[in-house]
Z-matrix of the N, CA and C atoms (Angstrom, degrees):
N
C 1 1.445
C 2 1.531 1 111.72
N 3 1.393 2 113.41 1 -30.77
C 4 1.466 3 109.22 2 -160.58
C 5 1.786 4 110.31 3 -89.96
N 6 1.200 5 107.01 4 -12.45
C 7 1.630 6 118.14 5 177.32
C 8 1.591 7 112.09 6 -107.94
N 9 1.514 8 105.07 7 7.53
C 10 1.713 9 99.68 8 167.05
C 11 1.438 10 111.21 9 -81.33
N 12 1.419 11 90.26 10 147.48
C 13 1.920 12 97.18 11 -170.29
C 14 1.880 13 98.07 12 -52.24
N 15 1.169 14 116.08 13 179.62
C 16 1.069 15 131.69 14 -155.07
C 17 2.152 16 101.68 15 -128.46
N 18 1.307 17 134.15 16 87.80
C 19 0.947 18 136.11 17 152.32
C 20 1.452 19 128.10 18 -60.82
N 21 1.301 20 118.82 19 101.62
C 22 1.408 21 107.97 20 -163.93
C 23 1.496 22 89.80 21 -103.09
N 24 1.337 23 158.84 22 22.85
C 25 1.492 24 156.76 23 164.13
C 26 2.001 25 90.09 24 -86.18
N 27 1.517 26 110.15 25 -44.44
C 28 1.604 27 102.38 26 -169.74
C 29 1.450 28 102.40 27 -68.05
N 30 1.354 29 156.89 28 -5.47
C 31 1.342 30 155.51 29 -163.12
C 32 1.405 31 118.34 30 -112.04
N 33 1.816 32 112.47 31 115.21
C 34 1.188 33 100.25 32 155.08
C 35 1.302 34 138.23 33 -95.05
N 36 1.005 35 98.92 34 135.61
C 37 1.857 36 111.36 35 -154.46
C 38 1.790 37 100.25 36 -67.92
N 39 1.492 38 125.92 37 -33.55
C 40 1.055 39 132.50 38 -162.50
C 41 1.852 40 90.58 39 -86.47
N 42 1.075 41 121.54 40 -32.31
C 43 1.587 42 120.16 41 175.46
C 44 2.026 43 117.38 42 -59.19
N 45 1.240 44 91.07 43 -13.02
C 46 1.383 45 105.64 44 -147.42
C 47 1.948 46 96.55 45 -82.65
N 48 1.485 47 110.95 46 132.03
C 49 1.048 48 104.57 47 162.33
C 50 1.944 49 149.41 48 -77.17
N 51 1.518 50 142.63 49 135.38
C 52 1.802 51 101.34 50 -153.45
C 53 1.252 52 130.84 51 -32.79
N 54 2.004 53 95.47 52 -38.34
C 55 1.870 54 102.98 53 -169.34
C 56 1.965 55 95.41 54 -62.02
N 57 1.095 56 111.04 55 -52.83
C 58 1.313 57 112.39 56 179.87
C 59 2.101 58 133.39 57 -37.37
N 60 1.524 59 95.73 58 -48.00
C 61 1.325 60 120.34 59 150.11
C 62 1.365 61 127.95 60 -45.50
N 63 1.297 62 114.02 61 -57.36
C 64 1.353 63 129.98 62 -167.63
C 65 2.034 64 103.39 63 -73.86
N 66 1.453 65 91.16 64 -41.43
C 67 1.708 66 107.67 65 161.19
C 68 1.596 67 103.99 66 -20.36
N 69 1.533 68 79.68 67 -85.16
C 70 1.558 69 112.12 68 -164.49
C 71 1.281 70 112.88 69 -38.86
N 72 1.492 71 113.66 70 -50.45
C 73 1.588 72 125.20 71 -155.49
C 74 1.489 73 94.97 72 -76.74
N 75 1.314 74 106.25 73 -40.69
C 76 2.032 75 96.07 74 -174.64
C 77 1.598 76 106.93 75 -71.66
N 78 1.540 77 123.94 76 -24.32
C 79 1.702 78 109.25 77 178.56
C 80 1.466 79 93.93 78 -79.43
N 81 1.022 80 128.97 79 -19.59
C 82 1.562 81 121.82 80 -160.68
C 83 2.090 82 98.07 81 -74.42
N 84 1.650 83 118.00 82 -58.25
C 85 0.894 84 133.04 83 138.55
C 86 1.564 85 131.44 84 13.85
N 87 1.641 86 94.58 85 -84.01
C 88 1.200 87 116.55 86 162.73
C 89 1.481 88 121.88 87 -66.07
N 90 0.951 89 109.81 88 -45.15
C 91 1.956 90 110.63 89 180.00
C 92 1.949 91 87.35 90 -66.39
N 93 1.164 92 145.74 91 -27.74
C 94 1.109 93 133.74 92 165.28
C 95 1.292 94 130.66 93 -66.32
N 96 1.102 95 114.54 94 -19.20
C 97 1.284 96 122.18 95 -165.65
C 98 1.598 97 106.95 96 -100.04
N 99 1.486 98 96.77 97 -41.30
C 100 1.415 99 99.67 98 169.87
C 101 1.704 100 119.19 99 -91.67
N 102 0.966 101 113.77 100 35.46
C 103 1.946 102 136.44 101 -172.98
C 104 1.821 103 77.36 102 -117.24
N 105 1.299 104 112.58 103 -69.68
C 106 1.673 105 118.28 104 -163.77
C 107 1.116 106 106.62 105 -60.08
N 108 1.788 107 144.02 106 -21.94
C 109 1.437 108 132.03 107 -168.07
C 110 1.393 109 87.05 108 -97.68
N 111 1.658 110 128.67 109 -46.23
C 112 1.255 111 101.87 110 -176.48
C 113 1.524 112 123.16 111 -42.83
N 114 1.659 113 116.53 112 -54.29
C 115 1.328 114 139.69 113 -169.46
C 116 1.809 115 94.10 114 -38.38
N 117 1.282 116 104.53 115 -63.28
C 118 1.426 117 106.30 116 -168.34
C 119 1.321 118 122.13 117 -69.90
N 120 1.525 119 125.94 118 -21.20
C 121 1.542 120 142.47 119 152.67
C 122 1.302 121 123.04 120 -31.71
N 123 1.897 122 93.73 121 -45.03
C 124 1.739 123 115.65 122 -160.21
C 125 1.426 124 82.48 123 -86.56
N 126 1.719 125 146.23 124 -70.43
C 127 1.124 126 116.85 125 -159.35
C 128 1.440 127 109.98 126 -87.51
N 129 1.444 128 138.15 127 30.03
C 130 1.150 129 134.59 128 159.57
C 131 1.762 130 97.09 129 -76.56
N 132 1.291 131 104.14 130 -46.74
C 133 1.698 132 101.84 131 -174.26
C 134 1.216 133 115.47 132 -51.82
N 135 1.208 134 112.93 133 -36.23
C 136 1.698 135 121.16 134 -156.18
C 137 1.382 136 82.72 135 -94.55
N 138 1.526 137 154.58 136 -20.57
C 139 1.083 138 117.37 137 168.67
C 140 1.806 139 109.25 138 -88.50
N 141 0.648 140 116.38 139 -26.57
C 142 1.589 141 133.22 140 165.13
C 143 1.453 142 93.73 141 -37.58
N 144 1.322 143 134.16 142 -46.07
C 145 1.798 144 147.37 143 -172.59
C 146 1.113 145 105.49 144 -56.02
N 147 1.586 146 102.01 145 -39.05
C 148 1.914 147 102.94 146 -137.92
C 149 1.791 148 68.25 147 -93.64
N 150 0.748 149 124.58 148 -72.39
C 151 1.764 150 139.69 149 -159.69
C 152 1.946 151 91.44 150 -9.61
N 153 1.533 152 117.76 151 -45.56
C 154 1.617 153 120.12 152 156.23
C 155 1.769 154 130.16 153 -12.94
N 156 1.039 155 90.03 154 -60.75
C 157 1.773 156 130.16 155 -170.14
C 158 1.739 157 111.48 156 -84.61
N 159 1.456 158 92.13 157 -58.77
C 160 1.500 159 96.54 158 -178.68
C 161 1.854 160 127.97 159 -85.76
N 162 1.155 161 116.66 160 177.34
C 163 1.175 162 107.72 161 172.87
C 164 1.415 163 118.11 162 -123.06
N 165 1.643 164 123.96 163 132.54
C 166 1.554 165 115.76 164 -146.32
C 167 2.198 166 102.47 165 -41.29
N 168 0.911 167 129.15 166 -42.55
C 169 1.793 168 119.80 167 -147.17
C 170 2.069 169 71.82 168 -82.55
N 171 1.147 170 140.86 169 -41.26
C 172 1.347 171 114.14 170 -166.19
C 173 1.733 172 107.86 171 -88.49
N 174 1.428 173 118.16 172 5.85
C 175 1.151 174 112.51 173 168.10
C 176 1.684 175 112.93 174 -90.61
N 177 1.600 176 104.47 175 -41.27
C 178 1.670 177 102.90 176 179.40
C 179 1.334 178 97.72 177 -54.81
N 180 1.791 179 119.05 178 -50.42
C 181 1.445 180 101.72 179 -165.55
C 182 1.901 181 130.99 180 -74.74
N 183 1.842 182 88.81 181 14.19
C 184 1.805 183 97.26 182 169.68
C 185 1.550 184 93.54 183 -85.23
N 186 1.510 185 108.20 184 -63.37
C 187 1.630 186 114.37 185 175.52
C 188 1.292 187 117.16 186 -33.23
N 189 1.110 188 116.23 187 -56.16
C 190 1.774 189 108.12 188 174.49
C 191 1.862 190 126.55 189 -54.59
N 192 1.610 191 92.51 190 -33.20
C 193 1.744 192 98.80 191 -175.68
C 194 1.428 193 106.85 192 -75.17
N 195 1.456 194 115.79 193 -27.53
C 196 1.460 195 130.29 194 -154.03
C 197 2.260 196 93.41 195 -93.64
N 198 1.260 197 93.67 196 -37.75
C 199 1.948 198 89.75 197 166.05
C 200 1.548 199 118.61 198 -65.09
N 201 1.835 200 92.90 199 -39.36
C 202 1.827 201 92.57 200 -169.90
C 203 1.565 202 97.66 201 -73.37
N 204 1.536 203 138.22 202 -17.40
C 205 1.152 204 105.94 203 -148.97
C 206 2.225 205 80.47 204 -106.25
N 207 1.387 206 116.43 205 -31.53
C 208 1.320 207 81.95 206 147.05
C 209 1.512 208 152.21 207 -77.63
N 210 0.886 209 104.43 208 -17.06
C 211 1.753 210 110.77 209 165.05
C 212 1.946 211 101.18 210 -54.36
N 213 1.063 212 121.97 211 -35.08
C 214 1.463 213 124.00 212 -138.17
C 215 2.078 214 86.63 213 -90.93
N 216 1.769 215 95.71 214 -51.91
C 217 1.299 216 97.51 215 157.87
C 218 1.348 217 144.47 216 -65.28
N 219 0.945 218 108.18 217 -2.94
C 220 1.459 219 118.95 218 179.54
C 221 1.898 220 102.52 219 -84.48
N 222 1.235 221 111.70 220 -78.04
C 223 0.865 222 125.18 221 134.63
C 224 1.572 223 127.29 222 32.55
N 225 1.477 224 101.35 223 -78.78
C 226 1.414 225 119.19 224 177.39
C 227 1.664 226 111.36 225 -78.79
N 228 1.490 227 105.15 226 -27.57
C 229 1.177 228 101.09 227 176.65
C 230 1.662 229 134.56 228 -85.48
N 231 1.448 230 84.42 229 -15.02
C 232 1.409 231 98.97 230 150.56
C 233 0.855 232 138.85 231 -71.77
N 234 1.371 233 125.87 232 -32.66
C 235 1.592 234 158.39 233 153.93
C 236 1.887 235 93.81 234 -36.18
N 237 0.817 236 106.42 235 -72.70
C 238 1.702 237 125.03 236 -163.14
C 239 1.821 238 96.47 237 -43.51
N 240 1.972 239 98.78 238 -70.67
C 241 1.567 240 96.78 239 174.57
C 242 1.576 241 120.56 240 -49.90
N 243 1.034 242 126.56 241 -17.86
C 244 1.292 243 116.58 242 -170.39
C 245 1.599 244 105.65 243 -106.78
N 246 1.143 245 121.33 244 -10.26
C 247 1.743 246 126.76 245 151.93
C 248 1.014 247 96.76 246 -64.73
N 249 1.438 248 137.99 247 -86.01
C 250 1.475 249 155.42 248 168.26
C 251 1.479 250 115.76 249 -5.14
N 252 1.339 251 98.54 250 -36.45
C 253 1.813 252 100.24 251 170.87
C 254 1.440 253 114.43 252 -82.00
N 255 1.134 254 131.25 253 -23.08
C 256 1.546 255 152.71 254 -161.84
C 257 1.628 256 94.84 255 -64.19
N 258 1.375 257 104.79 256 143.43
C 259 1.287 258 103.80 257 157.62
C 260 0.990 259 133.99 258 -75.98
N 261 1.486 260 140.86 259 -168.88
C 262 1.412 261 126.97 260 170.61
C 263 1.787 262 119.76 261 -63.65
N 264 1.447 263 94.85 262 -63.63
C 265 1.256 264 122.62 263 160.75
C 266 1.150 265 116.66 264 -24.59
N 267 1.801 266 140.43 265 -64.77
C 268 1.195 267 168.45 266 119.71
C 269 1.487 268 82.53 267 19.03
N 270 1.476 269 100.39 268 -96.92
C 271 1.252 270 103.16 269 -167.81
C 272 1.790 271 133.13 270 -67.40
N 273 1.264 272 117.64 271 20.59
C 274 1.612 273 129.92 272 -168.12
C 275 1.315 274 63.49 273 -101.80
N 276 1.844 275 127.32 274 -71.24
C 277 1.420 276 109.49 275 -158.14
C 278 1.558 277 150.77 276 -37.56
N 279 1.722 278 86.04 277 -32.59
C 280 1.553 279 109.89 278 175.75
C 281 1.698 280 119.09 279 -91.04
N 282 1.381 281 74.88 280 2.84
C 283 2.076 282 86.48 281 175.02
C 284 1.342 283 112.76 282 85.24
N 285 1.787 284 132.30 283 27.90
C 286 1.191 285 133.29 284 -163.86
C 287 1.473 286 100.30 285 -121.54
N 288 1.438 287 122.39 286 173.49
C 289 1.595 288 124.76 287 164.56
C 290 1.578 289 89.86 288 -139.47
N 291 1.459 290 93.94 289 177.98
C 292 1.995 291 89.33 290 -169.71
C 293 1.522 292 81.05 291 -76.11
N 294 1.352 293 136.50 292 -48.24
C 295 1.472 294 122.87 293 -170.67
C 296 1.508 295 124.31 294 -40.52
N 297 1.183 296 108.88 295 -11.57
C 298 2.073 297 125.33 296 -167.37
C 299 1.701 298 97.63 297 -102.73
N 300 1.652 299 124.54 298 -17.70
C 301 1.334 300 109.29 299 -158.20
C 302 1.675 301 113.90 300 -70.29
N 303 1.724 302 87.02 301 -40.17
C 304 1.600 303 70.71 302 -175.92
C 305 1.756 304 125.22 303 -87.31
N 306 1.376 305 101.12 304 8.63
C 307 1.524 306 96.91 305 178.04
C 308 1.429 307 92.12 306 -98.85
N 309 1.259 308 147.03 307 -1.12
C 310 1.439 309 136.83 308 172.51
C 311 1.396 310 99.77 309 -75.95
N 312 1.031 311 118.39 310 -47.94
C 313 2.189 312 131.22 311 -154.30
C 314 1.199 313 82.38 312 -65.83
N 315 1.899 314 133.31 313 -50.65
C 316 1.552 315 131.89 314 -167.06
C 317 1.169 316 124.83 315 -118.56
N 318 1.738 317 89.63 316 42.09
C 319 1.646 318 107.27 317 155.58
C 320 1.757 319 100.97 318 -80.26
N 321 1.242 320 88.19 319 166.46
C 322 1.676 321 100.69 320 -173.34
C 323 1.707 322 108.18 321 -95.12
N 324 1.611 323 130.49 322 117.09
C 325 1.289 324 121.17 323 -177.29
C 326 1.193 325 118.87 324 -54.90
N 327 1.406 326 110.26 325 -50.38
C 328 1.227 327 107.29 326 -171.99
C 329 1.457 328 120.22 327 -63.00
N 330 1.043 329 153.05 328 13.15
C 331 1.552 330 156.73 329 -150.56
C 332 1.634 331 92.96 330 -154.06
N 333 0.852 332 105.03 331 97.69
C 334 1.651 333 117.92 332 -177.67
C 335 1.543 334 106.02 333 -75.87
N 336 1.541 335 113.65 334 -38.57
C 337 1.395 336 126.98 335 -179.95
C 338 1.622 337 110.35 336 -38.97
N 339 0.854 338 109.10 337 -52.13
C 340 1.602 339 125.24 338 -167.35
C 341 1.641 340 109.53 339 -68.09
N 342 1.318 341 83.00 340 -20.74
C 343 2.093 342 77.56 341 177.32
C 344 1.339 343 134.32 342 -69.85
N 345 1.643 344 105.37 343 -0.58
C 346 1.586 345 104.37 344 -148.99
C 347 1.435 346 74.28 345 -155.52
């Protein structure tokens, strides 16, 4: 029983007891976590590929563009939730409407021009 795959469409969740829940939520968890090491395995390989092609200072400097431009996205999207939490009001103050949030979060920093 305990190594049969896991159908979570056959389960009702509202049937389910806490110990039962709590079950669920840690394989659920885990099947996530191990979904995410694969993910990161697969493009460890593929840069492992390119390393073929490239030469180490033009591979760090893909690796480096490819961190800043997620860091940069991340970032913004944080930016977004934390507009997103704002009230209206909040945000009339700062000169925004919810329609302005997400083109503010993916305005570009560096270009100051564009802010105003």
């Amino acid at each position: 029983m305990r190594h049969e795959p896991l159908d979570i469409r056959s389960i009702d969740i509202r049937s389910l007891s806490p110990q039962q829940r709590h079950a669920l939520e840690r394989a659920l968890i885990r099947r996530a976590h191990a979904a995410r090491a694969a993910a990161i395995r697969h493009a460890f390989a593929r840069l492992r590929g390119l390393s073929r092609w490239l030469r180490p200072a033009e591979l760090k400097s893909l690796i480096d563009r490819l961190w800043r431009a997620y860091l940069r996205r991340r970032n913004r999207l944080e930016g977004m939730a934390q507009l997103n939490a704002m009230t209206d009001m909040d945000l009339r103050d700062i000169g925004l409407s919810r329609i302005d949030i997400k083109a503010a979060a993916w305005l570009e920093d560096e270009d100051p021009t564009l802010r105003n």
